[in-house]
VEXFI-131881 format. One line per field, with one value per residue: x, y negated, z negated of N, C-alpha, C in turn. Coordinates in steps of 0.1 Angstrom, whole numbers, plus 5000, padded with zeros to 4 digits. Atoms other than C-alpha are relative to their C-alpha. Example, Ala and Ser with C-alpha at 12.3 -4.5 7.8 and 13.67 -1.06 7.14 Angstrom:
residues 2
neast	(5009,4991)
nnorth	(5012,5011)
nup	(5000,5000)
caeast	(5123,5137)
canorth	(5045,5011)
caup	(4922,4929)
ceast	(5009,4992)
cnorth	(4988,4989)
cup	(5000,4992)
***
This chain:
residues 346
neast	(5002,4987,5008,5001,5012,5007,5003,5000,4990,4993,5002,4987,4985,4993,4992,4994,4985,5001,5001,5007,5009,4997,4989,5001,5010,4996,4998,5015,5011,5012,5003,5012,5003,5012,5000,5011,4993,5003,5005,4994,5012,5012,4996,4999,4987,4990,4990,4993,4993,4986,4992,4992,5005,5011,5019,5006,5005,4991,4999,5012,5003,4989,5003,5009,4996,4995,5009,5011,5008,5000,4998,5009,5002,4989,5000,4991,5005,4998,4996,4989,4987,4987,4985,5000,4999,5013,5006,5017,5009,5011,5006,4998,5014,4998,5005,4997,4991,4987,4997,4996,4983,5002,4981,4994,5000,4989,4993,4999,5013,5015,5000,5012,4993,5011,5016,5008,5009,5012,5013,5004,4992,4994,5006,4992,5004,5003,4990,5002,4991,4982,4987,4989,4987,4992,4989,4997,4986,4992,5007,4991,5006,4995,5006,5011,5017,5010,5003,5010,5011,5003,5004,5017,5009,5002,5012,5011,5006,4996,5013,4998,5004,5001,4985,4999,5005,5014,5001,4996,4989,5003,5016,5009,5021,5010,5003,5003,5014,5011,4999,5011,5009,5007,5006,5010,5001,4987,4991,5003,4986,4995,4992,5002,5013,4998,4993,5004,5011,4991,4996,5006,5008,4988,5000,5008,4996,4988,5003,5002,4991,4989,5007,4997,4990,4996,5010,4996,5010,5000,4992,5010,5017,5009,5010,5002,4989,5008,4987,4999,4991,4988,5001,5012,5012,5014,4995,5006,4995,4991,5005,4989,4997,4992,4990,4986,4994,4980,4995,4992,4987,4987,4996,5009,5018,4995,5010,4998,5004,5010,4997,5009,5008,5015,5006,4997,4988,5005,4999,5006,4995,4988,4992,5013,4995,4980,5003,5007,4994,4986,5005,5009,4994,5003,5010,5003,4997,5007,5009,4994,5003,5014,5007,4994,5009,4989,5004,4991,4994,4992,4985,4999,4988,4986,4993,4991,4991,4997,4988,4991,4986,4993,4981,4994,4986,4989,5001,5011,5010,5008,5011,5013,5011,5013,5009,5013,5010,5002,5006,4992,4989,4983,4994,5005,4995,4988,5000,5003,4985,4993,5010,4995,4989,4997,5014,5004,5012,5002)
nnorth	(5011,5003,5002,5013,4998,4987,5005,5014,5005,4995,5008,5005,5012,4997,4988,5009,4993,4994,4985,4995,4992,4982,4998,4983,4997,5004,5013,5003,4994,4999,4987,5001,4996,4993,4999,4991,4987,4987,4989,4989,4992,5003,4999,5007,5000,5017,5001,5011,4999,5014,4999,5014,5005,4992,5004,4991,4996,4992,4994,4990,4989,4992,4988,4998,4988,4991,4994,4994,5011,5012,5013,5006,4995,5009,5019,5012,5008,5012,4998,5006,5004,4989,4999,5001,4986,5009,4992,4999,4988,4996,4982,4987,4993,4985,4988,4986,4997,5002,5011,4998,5005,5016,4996,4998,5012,5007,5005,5014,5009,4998,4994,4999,5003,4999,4999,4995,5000,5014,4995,5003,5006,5014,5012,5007,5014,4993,5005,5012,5010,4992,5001,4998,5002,5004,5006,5012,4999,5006,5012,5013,5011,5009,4990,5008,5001,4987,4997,5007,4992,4989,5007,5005,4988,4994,5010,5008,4989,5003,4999,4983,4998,4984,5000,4999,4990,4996,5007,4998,5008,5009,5000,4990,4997,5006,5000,4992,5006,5008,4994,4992,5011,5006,4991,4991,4985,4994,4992,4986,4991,5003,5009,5019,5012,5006,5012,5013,5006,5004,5018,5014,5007,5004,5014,5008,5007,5007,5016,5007,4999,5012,5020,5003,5002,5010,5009,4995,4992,4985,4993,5008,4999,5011,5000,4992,4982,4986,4994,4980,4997,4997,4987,4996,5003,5009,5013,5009,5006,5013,5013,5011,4995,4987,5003,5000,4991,4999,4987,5009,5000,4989,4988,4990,5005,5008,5005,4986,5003,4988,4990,5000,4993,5001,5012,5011,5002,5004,5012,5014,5014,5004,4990,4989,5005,4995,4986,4998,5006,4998,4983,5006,5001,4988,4991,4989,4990,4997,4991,4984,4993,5000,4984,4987,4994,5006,5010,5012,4999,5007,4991,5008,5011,5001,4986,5003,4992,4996,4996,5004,5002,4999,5002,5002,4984,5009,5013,5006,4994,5005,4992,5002,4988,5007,4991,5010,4990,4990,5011,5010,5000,5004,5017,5013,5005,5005,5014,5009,5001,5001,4997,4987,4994,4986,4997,4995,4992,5002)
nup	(5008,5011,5017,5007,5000,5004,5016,5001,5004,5016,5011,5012,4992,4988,5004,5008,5000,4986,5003,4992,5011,4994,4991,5005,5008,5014,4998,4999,5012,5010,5010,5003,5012,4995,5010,5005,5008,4991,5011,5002,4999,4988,4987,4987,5001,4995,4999,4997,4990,4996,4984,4990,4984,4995,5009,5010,4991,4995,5010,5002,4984,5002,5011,4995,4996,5011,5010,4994,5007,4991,5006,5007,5015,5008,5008,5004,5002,4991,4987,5002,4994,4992,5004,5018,5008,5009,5005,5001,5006,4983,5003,4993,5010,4998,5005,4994,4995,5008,4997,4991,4992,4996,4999,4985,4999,5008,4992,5005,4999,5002,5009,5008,5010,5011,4996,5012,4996,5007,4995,4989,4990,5002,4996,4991,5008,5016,5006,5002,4996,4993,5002,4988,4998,4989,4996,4990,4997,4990,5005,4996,5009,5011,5015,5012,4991,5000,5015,5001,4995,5006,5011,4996,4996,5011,5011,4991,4986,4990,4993,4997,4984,4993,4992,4987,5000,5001,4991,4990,4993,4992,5000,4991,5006,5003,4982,4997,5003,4998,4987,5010,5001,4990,4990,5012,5001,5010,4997,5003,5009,5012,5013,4994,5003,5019,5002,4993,5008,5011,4991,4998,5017,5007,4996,5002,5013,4997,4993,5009,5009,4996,5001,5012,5002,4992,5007,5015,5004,4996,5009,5010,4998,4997,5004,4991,4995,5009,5010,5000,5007,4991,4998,5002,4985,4998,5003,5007,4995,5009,5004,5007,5008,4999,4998,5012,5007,5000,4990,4985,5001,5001,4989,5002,4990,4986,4987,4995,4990,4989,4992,4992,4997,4987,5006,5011,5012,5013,5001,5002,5000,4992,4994,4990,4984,4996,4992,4992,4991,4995,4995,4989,4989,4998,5000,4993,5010,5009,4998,4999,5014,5004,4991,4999,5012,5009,5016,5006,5011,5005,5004,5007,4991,5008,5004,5012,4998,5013,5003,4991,5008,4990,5005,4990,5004,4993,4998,4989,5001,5015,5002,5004,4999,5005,5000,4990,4999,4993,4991,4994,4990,5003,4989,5002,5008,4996,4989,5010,5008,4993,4981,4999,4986,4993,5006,5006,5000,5017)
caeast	(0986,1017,1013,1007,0974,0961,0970,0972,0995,1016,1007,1040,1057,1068,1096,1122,1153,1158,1157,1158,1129,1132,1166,1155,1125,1140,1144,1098,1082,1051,1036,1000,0984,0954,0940,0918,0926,0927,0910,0936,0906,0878,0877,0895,0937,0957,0985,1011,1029,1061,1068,1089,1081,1047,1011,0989,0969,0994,1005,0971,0968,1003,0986,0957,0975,0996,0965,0948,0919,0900,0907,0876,0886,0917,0911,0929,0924,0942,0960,0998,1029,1047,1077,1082,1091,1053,1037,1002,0979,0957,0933,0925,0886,0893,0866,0873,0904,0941,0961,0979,1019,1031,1073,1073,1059,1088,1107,1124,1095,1070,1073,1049,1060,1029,0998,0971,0937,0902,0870,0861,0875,0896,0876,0890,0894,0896,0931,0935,0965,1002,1032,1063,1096,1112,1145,1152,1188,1211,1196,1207,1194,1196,1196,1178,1151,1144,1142,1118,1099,1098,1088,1059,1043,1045,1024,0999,0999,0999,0968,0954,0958,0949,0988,0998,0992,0955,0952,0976,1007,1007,0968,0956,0927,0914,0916,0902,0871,0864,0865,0839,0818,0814,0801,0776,0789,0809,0839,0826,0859,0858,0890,0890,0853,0871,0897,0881,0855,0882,0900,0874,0860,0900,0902,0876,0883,0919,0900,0883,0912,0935,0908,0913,0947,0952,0926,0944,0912,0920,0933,0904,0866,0842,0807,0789,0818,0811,0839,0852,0870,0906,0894,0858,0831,0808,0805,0785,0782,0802,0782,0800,0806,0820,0846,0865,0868,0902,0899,0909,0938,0954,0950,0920,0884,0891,0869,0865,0856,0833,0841,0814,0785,0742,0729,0738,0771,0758,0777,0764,0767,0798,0815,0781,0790,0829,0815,0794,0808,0841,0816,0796,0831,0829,0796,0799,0821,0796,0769,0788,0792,0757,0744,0770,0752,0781,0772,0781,0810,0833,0874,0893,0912,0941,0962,0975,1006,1011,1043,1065,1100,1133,1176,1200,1220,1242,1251,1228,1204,1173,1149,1113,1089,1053,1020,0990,0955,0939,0936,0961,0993,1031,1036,1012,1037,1069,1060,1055,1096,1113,1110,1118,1147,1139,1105,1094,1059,1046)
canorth	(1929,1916,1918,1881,1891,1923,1905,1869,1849,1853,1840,1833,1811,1840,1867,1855,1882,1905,1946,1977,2000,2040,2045,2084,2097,2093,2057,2059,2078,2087,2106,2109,2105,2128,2123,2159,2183,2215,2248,2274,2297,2295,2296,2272,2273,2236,2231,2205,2199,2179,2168,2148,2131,2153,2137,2152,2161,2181,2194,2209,2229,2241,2258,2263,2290,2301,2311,2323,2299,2277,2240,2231,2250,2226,2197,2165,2136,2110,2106,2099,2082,2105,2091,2093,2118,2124,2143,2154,2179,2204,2230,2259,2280,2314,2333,2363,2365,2366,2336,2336,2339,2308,2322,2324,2284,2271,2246,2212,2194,2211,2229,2242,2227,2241,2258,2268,2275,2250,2251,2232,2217,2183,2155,2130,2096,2119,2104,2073,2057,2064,2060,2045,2046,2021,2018,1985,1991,1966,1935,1900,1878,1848,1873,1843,1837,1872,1878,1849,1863,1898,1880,1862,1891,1911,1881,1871,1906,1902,1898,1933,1934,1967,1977,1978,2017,2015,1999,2021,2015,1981,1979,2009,2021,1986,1983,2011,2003,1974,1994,2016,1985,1969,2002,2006,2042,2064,2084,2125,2137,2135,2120,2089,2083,2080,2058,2037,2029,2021,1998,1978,1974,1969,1942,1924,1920,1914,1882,1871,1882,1855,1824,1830,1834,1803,1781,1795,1812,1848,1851,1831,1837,1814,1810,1837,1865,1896,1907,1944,1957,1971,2009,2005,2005,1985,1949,1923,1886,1855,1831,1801,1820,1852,1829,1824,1856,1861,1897,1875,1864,1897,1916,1935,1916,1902,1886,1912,1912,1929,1962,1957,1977,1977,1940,1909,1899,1905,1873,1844,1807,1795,1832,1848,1818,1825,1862,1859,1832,1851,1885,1864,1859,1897,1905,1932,1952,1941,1956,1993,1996,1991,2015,2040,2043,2023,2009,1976,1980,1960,1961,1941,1905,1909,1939,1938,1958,1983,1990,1973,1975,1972,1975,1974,2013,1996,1963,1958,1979,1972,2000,1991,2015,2005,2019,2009,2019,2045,2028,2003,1996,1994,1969,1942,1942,1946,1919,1894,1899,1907,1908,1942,1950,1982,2000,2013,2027,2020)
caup	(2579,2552,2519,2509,2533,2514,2477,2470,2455,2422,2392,2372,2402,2425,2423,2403,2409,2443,2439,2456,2439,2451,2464,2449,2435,2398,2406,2405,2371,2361,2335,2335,2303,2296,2260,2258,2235,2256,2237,2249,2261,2289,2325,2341,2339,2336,2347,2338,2371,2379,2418,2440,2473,2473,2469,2447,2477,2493,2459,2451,2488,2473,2442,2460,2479,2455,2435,2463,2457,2479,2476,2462,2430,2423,2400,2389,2376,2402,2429,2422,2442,2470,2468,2429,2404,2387,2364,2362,2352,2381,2371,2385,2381,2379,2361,2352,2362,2351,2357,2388,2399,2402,2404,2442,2444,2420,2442,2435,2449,2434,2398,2370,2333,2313,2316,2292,2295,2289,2292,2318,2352,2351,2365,2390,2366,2335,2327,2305,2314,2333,2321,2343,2344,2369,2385,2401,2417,2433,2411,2420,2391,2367,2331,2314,2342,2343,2306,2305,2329,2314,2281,2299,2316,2285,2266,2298,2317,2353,2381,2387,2427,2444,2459,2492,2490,2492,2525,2544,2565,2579,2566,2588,2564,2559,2601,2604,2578,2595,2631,2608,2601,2631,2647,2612,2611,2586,2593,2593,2578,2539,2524,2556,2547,2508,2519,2546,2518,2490,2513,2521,2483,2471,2498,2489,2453,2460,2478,2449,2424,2448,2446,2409,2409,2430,2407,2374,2364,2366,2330,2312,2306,2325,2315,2340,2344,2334,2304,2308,2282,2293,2287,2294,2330,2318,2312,2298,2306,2292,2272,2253,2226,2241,2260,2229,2218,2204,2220,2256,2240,2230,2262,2251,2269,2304,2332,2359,2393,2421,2434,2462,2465,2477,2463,2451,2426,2390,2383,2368,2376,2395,2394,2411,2437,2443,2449,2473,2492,2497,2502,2530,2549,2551,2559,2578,2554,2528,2545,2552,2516,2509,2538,2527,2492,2474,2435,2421,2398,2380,2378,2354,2369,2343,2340,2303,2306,2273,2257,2281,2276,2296,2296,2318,2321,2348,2354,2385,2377,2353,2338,2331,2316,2304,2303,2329,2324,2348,2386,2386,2403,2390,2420,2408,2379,2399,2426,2396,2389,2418,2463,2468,2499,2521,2520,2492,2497,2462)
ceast	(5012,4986,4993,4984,4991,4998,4997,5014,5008,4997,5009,5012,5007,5014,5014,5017,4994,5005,5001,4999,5000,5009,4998,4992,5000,4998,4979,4992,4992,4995,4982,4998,4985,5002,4986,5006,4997,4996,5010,4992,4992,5007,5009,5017,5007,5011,5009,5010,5013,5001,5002,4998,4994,4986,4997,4991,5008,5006,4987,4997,5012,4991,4991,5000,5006,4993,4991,4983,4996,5004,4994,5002,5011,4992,5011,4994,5000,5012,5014,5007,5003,5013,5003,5002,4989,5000,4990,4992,4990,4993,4995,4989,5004,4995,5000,5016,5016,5005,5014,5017,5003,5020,5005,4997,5011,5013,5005,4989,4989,5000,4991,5006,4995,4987,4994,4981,4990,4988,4992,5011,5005,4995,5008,4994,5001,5014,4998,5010,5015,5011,5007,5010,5007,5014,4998,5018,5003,4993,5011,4983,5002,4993,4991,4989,4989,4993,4986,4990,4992,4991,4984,4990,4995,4990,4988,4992,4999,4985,4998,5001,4998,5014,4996,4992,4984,4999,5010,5012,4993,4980,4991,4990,4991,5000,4992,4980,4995,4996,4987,4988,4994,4994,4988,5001,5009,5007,4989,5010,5000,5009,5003,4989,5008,5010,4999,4994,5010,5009,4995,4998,5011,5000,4994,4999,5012,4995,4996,5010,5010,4995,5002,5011,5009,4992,5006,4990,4998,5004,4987,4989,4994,4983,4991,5010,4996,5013,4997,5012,5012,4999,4984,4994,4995,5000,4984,5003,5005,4990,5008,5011,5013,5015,5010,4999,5011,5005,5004,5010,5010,4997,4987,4985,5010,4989,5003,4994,4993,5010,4985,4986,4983,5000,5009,5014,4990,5004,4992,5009,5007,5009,4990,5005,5008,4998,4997,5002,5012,4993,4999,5014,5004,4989,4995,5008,4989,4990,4999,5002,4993,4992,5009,4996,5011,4990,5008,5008,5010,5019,5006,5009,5013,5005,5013,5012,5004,5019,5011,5015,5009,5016,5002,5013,5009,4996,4990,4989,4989,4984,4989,4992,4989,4989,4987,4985,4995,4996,5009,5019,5013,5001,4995,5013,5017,4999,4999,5021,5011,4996,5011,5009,4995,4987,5002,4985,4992,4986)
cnorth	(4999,5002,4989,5000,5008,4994,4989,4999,5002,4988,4994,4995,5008,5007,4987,5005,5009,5020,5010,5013,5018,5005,5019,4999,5000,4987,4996,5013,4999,5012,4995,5001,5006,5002,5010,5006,5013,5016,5010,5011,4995,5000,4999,5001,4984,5005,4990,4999,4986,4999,4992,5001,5007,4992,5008,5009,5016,5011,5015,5010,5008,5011,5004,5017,5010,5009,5010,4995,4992,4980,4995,5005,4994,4989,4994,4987,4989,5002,4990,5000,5011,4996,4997,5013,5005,5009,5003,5016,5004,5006,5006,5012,5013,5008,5010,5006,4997,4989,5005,5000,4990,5000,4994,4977,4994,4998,4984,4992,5005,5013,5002,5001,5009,5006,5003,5003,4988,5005,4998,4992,4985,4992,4990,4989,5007,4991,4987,4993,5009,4992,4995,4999,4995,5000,4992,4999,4986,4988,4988,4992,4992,5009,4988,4997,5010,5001,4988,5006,5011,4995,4996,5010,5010,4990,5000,5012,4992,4998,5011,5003,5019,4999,5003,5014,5002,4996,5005,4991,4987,4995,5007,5007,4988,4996,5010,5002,4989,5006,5007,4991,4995,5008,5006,5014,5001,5013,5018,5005,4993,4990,4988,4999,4992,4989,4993,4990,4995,4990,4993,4997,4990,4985,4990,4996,4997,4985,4996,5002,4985,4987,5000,5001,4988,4988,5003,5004,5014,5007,4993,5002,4986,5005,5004,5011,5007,5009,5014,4999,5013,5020,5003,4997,4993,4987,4993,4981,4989,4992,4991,5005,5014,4991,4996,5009,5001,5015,4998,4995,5012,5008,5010,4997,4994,4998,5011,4992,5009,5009,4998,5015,4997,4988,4992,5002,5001,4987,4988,4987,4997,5010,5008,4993,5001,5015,4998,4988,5010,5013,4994,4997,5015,5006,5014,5014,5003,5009,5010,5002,5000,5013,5008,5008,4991,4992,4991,5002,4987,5002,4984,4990,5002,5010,4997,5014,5006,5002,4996,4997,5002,4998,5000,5013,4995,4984,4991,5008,5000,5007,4992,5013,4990,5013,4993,5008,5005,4988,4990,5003,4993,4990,4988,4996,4996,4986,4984,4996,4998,4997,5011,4999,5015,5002,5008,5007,5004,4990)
cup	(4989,4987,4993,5008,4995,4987,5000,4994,4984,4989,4988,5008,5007,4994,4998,5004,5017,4995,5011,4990,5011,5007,5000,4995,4982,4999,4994,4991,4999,4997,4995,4987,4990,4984,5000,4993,5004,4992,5004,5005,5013,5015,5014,4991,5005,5002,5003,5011,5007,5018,5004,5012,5004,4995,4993,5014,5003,4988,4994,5013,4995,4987,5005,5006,4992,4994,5010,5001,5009,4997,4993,4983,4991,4995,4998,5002,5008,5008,4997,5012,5007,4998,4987,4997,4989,4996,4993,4999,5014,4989,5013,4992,5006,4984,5001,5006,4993,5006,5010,4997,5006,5006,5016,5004,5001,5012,4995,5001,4996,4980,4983,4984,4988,5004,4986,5011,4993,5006,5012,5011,4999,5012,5003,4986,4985,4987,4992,4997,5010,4994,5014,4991,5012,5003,5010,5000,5006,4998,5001,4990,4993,4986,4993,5003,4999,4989,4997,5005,4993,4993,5005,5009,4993,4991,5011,5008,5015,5011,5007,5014,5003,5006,5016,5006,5006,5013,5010,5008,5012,4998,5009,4991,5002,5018,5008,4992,5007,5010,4995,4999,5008,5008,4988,5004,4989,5009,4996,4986,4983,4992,5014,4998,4984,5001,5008,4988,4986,5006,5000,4981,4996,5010,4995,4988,5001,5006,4993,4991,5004,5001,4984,5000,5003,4991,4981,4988,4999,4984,4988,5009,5002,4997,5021,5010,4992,4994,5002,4986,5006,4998,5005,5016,4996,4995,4998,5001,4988,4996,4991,4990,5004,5009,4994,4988,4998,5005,5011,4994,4999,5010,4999,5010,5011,5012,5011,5016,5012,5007,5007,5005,5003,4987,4995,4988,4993,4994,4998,5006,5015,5006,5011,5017,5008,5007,5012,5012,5006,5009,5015,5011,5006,5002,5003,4990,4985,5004,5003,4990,4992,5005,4997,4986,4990,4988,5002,4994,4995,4997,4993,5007,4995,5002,4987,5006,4986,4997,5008,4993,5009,4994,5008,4998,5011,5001,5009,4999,4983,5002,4992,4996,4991,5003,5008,4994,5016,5012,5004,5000,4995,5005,4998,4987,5007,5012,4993,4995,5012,5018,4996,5016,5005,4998,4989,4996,4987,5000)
***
């Protein structure tokens, strides 16, 4: 499946300049940002960890061994970029025990910046935001279009789509959930039951994210959406009043949309309708993430973009860095500016 079928359409009139995004893993930063204050002491050993063109997956089986340690004893909070230069925090439970040799590991693709000790294990989702750093090489643009642009994605934020990423080359997870679906079963194996079942959900709000993005409803509260706030799960619905909060103007409240799970859209009104019409052309996915035990949740339509700021260190080339909250996706922001040349797997 293309892209223009996994997301929808763009909300700021379509890529504006032409790019090519990871010619090198420098080219694609991130810097997890993990606000605990770690005690120095107790059980479990962090470790801040830098690596290029390695999952975190694959990363963690690396300390794993190193430590001697079965896998289940690694934590982390999310699941960063392979081809990128990232940096994220593991732990590592070793009661009782001294903290492992890590010397023989230490490889370009894989090296340990920091450790300490804490009390407890780092929980998947613990993070609360990422840092990037983009390079977009080999830019063919009009400098005053862009800069507009820039400008207006920094004021409006962008529409949060789930990326290409989640959905697999060519959309082989979400081909593979429906294949799952129509046989009402689940995968046996662990991490494809976790990303058949995240495909489908991401799809399926990317489908209502793109009837609002196409209706210019995706950035304003309607009477029966259920407002999330841009660090928070839980939500609450729109009445007259809460649709002209001036917290929806600055980036902070935002209309949200179904992550699919057992019963009914919470949605009021008109948005409960839009749900469950779009659900109903999926039934069969809706009803495998019901029988698989799936909750309702909510994810935000907007994606404010923090701190956003950008230059130009060569002439064709133009750095972006910003700050996302935990979950969402660089590319909803870069596909709002540029068409990317070449794959970039992002």
């Amino acid at each position: 499946m293309t892209e223009q079928q996994l997301l929808g359409p763009w909300a700021h009139g379509g890529p504006c300049a032409s790019a090519v995004l990871k010619e090198s893993a420098e080219d694609f930063q991130v810097d997890e940002v993990l606000d605990i204050p770690l005690a120095g002491e107790g059980e479990h050993l962090w470790l801040w960890v830098e690596k290029r063109n390695l999952n975190t997956e694959d990363a963690a089986r690396q300390i794993a061994r190193a430590a001697r340690l079965p896998l289940r004893a690694v934590g982390y909070a999310g699941l960063k970029d392979r081809l990128a230069l990232t940096r994220q925090w593991f732990s590592l439970h070793l009661p009782g025990k001294a903290d492992p040799d890590f010397s023989a590991m230490q490889s370009d693709s894989l090296r340990i910046l920091e450790q300490t000790r804490h009390l407890r294990k780092l929980q998947r989702g613990a993070h609360s935001a990422n840092g990037f750093r983009l390079r977009l090489r080999h830019l063919q643009a009009d400098p005053r279009v862009l800069e507009e642009r820039l400008q207006r994605i920094r004021q409006c934020g962008v529409p949060n789509y789930f990326g290409m990423q989640r959905f697999g080359f060519s959309g082989s997870n979400l081909s593979r959930a429906n294949e799952f679906a129509q046989a009402g079963v689940l995968p046996e194996q662990r991490n494809l039951r976790s990303r058949v079942l995240s495909a489908a959900r991401s799809y399926l709000f990317n489908r209502v994210l793109a009837s609002r993005v196409a209706d210019g409803s995706w950035s304003r509260a309607m009477l029966g959406d259920l407002l999330v706030f841009t660090d928070s799960r839980s939500f609450f619905p729109a009445t007259e009043a809460e649709c002209r909060d001036p917290r929806l103007e600055a980036l902070d409240l935002h209309p949200s949309g179904p992550l699919w799970g057992a019963g009914p859209s919470p949605a009021g009104g008109p948005v409960q309708a839009l749900e469950e019409a779009l659900a109903g052309q999926q039934q069969a996915l809706v009803d495998w993430l019901s029988e698989a035990g799936m909750k309702h949740e909510r994810r935000i339509l907007r994606l404010p973009i923090r701190d956003l700021s950008w230059h130009y260190p060569e002439p064709e080339v133009l750095q972006l860095e910003f700050v996302l909250p935990t979950g969402c996706f660089a590319t909803a922001v870069v596909r709002e500016l540029v068409s990317l040349a070449g794959p970039t797997d992002i």
